[in-house]
C-alpha positions in Angstrom: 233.6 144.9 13.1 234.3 148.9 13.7 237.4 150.1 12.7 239.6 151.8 14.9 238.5 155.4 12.6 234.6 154.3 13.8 235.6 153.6 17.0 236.7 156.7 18.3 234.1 158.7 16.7 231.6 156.6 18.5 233.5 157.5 21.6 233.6 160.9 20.6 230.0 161.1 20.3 229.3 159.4 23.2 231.2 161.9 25.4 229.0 164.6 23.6 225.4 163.1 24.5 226.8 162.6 28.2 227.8 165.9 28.5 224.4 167.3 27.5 222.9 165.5 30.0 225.3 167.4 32.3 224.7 170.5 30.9 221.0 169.9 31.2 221.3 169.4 34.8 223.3 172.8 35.4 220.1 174.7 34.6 218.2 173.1 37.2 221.3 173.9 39.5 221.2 177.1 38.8 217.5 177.4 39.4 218.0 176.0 42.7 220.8 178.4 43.4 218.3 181.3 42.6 216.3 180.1 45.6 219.3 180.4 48.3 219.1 184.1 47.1 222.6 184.3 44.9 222.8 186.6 41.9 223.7 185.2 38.6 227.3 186.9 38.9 228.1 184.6 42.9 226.6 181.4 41.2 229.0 182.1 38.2 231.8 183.0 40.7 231.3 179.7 43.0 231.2 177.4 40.1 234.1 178.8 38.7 236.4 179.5 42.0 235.9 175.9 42.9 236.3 174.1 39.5 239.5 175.5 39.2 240.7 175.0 42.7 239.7 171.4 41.9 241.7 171.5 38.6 244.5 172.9 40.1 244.9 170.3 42.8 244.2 167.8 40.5 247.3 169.7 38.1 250.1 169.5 40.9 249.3 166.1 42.9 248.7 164.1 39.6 249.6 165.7 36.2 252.0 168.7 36.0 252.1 168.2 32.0 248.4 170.2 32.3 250.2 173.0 32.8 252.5 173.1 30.0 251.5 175.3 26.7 252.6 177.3 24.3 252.6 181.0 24.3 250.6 181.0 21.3 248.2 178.3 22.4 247.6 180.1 26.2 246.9 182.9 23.9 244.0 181.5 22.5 243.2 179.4 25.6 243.0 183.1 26.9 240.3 184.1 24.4 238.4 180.7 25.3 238.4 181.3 28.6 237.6 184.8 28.7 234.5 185.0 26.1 233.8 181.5 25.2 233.5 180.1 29.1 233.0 183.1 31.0 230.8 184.8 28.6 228.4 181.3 28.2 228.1 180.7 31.7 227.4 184.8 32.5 224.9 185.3 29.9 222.8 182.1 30.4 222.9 182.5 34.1 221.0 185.6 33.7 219.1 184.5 31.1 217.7 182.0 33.4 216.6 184.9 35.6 213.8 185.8 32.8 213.2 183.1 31.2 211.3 179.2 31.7 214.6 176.8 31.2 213.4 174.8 28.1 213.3 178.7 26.4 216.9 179.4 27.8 218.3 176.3 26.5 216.9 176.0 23.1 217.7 179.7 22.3 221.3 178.4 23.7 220.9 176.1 20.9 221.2 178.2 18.1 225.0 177.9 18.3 225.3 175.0 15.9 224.0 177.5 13.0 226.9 179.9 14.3 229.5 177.2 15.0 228.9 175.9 11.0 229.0 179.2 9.6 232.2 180.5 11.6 233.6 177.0 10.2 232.7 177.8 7.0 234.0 181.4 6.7 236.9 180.7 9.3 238.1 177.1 8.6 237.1 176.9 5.1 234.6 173.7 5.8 232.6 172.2 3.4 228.6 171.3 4.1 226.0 168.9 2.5 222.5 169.4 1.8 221.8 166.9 5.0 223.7 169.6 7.4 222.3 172.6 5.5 219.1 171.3 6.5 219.8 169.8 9.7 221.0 173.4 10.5 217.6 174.6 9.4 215.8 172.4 11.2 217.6 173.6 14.4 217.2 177.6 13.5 213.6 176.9 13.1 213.0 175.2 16.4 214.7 177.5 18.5 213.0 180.5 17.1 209.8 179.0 17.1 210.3 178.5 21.1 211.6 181.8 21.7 208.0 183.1 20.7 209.6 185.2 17.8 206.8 184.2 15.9 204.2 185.4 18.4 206.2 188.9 18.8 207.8 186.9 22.1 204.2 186.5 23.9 204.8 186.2 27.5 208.6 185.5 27.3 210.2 188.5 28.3 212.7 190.6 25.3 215.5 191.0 27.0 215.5 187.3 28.3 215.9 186.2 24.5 218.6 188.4 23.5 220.7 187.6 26.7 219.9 183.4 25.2 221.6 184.6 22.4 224.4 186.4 23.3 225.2 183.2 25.0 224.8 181.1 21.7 227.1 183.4 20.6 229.7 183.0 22.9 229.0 179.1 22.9 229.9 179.1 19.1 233.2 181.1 20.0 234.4 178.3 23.0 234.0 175.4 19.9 235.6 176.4 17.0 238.7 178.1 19.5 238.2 175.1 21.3 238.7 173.2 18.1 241.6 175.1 17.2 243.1 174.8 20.4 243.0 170.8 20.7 245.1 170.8 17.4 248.1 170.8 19.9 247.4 170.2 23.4 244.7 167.8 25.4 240.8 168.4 26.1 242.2 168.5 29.8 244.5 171.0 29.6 242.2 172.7 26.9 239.3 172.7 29.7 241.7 173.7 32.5 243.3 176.7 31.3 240.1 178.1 30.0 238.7 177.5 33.6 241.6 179.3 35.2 241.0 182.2 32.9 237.8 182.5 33.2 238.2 182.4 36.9 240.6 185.3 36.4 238.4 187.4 34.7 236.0 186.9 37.4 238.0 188.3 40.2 238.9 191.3 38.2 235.1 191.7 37.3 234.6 191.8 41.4 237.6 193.9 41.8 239.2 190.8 43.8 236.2 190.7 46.4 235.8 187.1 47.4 234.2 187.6 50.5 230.5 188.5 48.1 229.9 185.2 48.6 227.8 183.6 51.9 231.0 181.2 52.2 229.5 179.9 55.9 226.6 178.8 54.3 226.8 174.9 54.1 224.2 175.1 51.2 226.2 177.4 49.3 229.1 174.9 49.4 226.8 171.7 48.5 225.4 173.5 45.3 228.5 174.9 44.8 230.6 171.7 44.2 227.4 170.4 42.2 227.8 173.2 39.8 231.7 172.8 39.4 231.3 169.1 39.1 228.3 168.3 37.0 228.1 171.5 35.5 231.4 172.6 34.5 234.7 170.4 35.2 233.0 167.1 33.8 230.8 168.5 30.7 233.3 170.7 29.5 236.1 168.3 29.6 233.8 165.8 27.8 232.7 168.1 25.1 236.1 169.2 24.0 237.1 165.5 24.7 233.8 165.3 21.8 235.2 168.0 19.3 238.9 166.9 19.7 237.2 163.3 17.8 234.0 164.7 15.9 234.8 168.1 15.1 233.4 171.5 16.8 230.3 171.1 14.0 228.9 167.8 14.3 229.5 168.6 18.5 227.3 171.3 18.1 224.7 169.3 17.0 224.9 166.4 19.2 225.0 168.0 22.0 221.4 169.5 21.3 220.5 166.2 22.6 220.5 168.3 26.1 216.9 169.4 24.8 214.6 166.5 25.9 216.4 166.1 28.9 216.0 169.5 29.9 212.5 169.3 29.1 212.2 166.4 31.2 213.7 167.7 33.8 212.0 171.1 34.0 208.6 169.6 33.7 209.6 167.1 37.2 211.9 168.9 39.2 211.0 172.5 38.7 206.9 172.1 37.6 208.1 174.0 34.6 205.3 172.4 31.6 207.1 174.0 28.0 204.2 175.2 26.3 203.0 173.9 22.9 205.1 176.1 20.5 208.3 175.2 23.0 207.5 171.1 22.1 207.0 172.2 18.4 210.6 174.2 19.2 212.5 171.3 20.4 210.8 168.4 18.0 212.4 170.4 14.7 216.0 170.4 16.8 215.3 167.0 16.7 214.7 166.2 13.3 218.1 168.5 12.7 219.8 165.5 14.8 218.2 162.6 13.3 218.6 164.7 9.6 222.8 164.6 10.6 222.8 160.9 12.0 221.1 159.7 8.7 223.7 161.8 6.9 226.7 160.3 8.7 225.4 156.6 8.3 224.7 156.4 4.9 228.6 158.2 4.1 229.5 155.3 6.2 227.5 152.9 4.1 228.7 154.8 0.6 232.6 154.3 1.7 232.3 151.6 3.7 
């Protein structure tokens, strides 16, 4: 029988793997967005504006505690909100706009490398041989599927550095997030870095709501989609994920968002990932397997 220690990191890891099936349907959201002619900048703003009406109204009818924090902890909830969520959401959105989505999203994946070595340098974490190579695995795969060994043959330049700017700013929302959800909830972690990043968007477009076709009944449909299933819910369940598992072993998990995408791209959108893309994708794999075996024989060595 699991202990109550085993327990909740199953849960935790559980609420990882769904989230990347939520984040793996927000780039076929955004794809479809794309075709009801909206920049990357009004998807970005509708997701946002709506999510956090929706948190809001959830805040004041059924739990005012979301709202309180520390001036230290709104602090960094600021920084997460700004650069971590706004800055993941703005630079994969527009690297969508160059790029085939199983390339977007395994370039996205090359956070868990960053989120590990900001640990390390940061948090002062210790890491095995298992998650050194793990880590590995995953830095291979996602450069292989870039085309950075091919000198990016057919995938445009600027598509691939925009993926990893948003890596980048991915590995920033976990290990703030992880700091953060030392002292208040995943919900109010997720909220206030919503609002924020909400914020910064209206300053970004100098207060000018009315950019967005808010007649359009399509823009409203996809709109709640994308502040559902592609941000309230996945967010909340992966810092609900790094508050049990920690921001590292998150990171990796949640590459499970890679086969799903793949899927998903290959049916809904007719987008085939080509052979060095599969090749890409199968050593992120082995980095998640690589991890798992590490984290079940611990289990088997102290249990």
């Amino acid at each position: 029988m699991l202990d109550e220690k085993n327990k909740q990191r199953i849960i935790g890891e559980g609420a990882v793997l769904l989230s990347a099936v939520c984040f793996a349907m927000t780039s076929m959201l955004i794809k479809t967005a794309f075709s009801l002619d909206l920049s990357p900048l009004q998807i970005l703003a509708l997701q946002s504006w709506i999510a956090s009406l929706l948190l809001l109204l959830y805040g004041l009818i059924f739990n005012r505690k979301i709202f309180v924090v520390s001036k230290r902890n709104a602090v960094i909830l600021v920084f997460q909100g700004l650069i971590g969520s706004l800055g993941t959401s703005l630079f994969y959105a527009y690297a969508l706009l160059y790029l085939p989505v199983s390339v977007a999203t395994l370039l996205l994946y090359l956070y868990p490398v960053l989120v590990l070595g900001a640990g390390v340098v940061f948090l002062h974490k210790k890491v095995g041989l298992m998650e050194k190579t793990a880590l590995a695995c995953t830095f291979v795969g996602t450069t292989l599927a870039s085309g950075s060994f091919s000198g990016f043959e057919g995938i445009p330049l600027l598509g691939v550095l925009l993926g990893i700017i948003a890596a980048i700013t991915y590995a920033f929302f976990n290990v703030v997030g992880e700091v953060a959800l030392q002292e208040v909830s995943p919900l109010t972690a997720m909220a206030y870095s919503q609002w924020f990043s909400s914020l910064g968007l209206i300053f970004y477009l100098k207060g000018n709501i009315l950019q967005l076709p808010w007649s359009n009944l399509d823009i409203w449909g996809i709109g709640l989609a994308l502040a559902t299933i592609a941000s309230i819910v996945p967010f909340y369940l992966i810092m609900f994920g790094i508050q049990k598992v920690g921001s590292d072993r998150a990171s990796i998990l949640s590459t499970f968002e890679l086969p799903v995408t793949f899927v998903m791209a290959a049916l809904i959108l007719k987008e085939i990932p080509r052979l060095a893309q599969w090749a890409g994708g199968g050593f992120v794999l082995v980095g998640i397997i690589l991890l798992n075996w590490r984290s079940s024989h611990e289990r088997e060595q102290t249990g």
